[in-house]
N, C-alpha and C positions, 0 to 999 in steps of 0.2 A: 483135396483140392478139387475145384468143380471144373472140367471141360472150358469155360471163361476165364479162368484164372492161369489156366496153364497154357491158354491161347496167345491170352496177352501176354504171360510172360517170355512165352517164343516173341513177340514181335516185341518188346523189349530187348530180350538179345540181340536180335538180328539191328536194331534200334543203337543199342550201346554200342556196337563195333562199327556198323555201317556209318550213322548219321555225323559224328568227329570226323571222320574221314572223307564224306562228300563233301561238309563243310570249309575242310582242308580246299580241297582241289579247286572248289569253285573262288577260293579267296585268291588263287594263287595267282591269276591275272592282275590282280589290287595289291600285291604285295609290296609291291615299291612306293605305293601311293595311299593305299590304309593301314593305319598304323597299329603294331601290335599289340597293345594293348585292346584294342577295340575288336582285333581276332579271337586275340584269349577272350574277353568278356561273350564275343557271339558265343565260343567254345562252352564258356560254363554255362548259358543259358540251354545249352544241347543237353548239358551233361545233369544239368535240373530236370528239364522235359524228360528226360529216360528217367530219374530217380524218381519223379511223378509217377509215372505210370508202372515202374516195376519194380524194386526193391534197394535195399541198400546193395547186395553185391551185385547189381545191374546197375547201379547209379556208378560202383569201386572199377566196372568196370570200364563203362562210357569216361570215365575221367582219365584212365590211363590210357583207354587209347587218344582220344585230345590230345592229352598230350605228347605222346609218340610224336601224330601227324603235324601237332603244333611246331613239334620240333624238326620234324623231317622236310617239311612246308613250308615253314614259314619266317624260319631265321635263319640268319648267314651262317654256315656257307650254306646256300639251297641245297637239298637233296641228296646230302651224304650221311 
């Protein structure tokens, strides 16, 4: 692998675990009022963007955490 490909794959990672979960937080204001399925959909377009740029287990991994946060964030009960 060339120095480029192992760069981006770092910000990839950092990509897959981060980018779900900012997402999460910044929805969380909206949450009574955007409705989830249109979370989930923002969610898989995150979880596209990171399989784009890094790989299938960067893509296996952005998708579980989505959905973690989808779950911890964004449906009743909040936050247990």
């Amino acid at each position: 692998m060339t120095s480029n490909s192992v760069y981006r794959s770092r910000i990839a990672l950092v990509g897959a675990v981060l980018a779900p979960l900012t997402l999460a937080v910044v929805l969380v204001p909206f949450r009574k009022t955007f409705a989830s399925t249109a979370a989930a959909l923002l969610l898989v377009a995150v979880v596209e963007a990171v399989a784009v740029v890094g790989n299938r287990l960067l893509g296996l991994t952005a998708s579980i955490s989505a959905a973690l946060w989808f779950d911890f964030f964004l449906t009743t009960p909040y936050e247990l």
